[in-house]
C-alpha positions as CSV (number, residue, x, y, z in Angstrom):
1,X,-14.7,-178.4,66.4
2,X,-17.8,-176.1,65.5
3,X,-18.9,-173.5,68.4
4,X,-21.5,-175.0,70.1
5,X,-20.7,-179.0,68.8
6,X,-20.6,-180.3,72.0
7,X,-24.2,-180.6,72.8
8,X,-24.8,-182.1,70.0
9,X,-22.4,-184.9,69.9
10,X,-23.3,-185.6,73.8
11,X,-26.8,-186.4,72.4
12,X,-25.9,-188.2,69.4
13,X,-27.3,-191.5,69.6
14,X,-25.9,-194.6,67.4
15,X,-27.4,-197.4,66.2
16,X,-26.6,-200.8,64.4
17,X,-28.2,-199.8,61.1
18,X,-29.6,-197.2,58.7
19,X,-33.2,-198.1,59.0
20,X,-32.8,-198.0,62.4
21,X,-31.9,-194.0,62.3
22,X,-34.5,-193.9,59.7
23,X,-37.5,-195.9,61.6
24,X,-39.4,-192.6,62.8
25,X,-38.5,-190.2,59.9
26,X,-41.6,-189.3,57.8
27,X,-39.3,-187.9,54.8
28,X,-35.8,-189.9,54.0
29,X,-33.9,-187.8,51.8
30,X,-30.6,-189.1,49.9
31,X,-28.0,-187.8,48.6
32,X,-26.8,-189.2,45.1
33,X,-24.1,-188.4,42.3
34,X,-25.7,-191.5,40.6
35,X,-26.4,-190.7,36.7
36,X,-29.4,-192.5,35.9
37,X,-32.4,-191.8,38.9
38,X,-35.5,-190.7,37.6
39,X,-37.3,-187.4,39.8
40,X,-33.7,-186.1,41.4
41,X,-34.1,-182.6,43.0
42,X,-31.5,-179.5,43.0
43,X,-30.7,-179.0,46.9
44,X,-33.3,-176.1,46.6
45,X,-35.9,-178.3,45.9
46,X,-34.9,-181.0,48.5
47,X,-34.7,-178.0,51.1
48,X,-38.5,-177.1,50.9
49,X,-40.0,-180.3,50.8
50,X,-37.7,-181.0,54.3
51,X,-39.0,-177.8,55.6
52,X,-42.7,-178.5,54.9
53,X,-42.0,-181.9,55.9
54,X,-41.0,-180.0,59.4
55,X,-43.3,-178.2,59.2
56,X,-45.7,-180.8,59.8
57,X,-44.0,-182.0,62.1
58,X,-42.7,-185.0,60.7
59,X,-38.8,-185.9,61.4
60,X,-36.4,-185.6,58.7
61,X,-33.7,-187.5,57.7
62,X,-30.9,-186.8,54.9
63,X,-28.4,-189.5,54.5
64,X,-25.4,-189.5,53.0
65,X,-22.6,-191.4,51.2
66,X,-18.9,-192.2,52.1
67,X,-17.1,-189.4,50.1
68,X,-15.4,-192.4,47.7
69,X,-18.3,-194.8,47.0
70,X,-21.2,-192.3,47.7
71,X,-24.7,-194.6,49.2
72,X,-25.4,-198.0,47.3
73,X,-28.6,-198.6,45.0
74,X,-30.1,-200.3,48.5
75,X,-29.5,-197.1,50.5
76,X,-30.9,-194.9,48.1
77,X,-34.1,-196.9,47.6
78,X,-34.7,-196.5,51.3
79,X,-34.9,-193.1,50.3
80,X,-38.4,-191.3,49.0
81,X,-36.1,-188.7,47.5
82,X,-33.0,-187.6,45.7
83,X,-31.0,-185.0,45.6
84,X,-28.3,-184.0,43.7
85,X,-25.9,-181.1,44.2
86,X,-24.6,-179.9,40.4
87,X,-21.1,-179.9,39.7
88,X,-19.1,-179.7,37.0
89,X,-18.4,-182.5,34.4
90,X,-14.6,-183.3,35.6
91,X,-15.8,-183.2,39.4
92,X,-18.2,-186.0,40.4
93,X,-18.7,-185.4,43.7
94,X,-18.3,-182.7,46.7
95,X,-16.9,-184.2,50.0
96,X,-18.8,-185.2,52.9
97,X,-18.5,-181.7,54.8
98,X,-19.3,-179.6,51.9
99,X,-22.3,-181.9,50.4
100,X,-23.5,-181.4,54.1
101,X,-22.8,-177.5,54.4
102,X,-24.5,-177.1,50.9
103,X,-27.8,-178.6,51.6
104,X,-27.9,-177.8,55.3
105,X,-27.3,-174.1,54.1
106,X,-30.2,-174.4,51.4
107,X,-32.4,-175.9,54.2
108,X,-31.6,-172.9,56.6
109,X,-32.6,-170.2,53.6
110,X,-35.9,-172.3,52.8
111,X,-36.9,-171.8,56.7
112,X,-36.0,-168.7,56.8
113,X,-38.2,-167.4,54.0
114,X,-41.1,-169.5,54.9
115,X,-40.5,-168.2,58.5
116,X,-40.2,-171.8,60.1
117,X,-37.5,-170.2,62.2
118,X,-37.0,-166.8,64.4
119,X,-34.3,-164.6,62.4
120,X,-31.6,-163.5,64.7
121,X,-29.8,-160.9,62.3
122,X,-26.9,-162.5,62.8
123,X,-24.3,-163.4,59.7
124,X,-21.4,-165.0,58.8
């Protein structure tokens, strides 16, 4: 429904299995509401070390959970990091669209000041 989606989902490309999408990513980042993971990053964190991960040239890829059971212990350990987005006590979780819009937005401010990508001046 996004301007421009359509591109994107004609190249989307499915496979049988997560390490399958995962096989040529450098960096595997998950995303977790888990209590009790040693070394989880803020969203800001998570965002630079994707964008000097990029910057290397190394693929990227952030996985995350169905917006009821989040990823399982097995999923996550595929994972060399973490992150968690805060939220309030009574809230566990965001959903799935605003978990994604949340850290793809911190990834986007994270290039932008390290000048991985052209600024265009344009704004929502």
């Amino acid at each position: 429904m996004a301007v421009g989606a359509g591109e994107l989902l004609e190249n989307t490309r499915l496979v049988p299995a997560l390490e399958d999408a995962l096989a040529e990513c450098g960096l595997v980042v998950g995303t977790s509401a888990r209590a009790g993971r040693a070394g989880v990053l803020s969203p800001r964190q998570a965002a630079r070390k994707i964008v000097e991960a990029c910057a290397r040239g190394e693929r990227v890829g952030i996985v995350f959970g169905d917006e009821r059971t989040g990823l399982r212990r097995r999923e996550l350990d595929r994972c060399a990091e973490t992150v968690r987005i805060p939220m309030v006590a009574n809230e566990p979780s965001l959903n799935l669209a605003q978990a994604v819009m949340v850290l793809l937005y911190e990834v986007l401010v994270e290039a932008l000041a390290s000048s991985a990508v052209p600024t265009g001046g344009a704004s929502a």
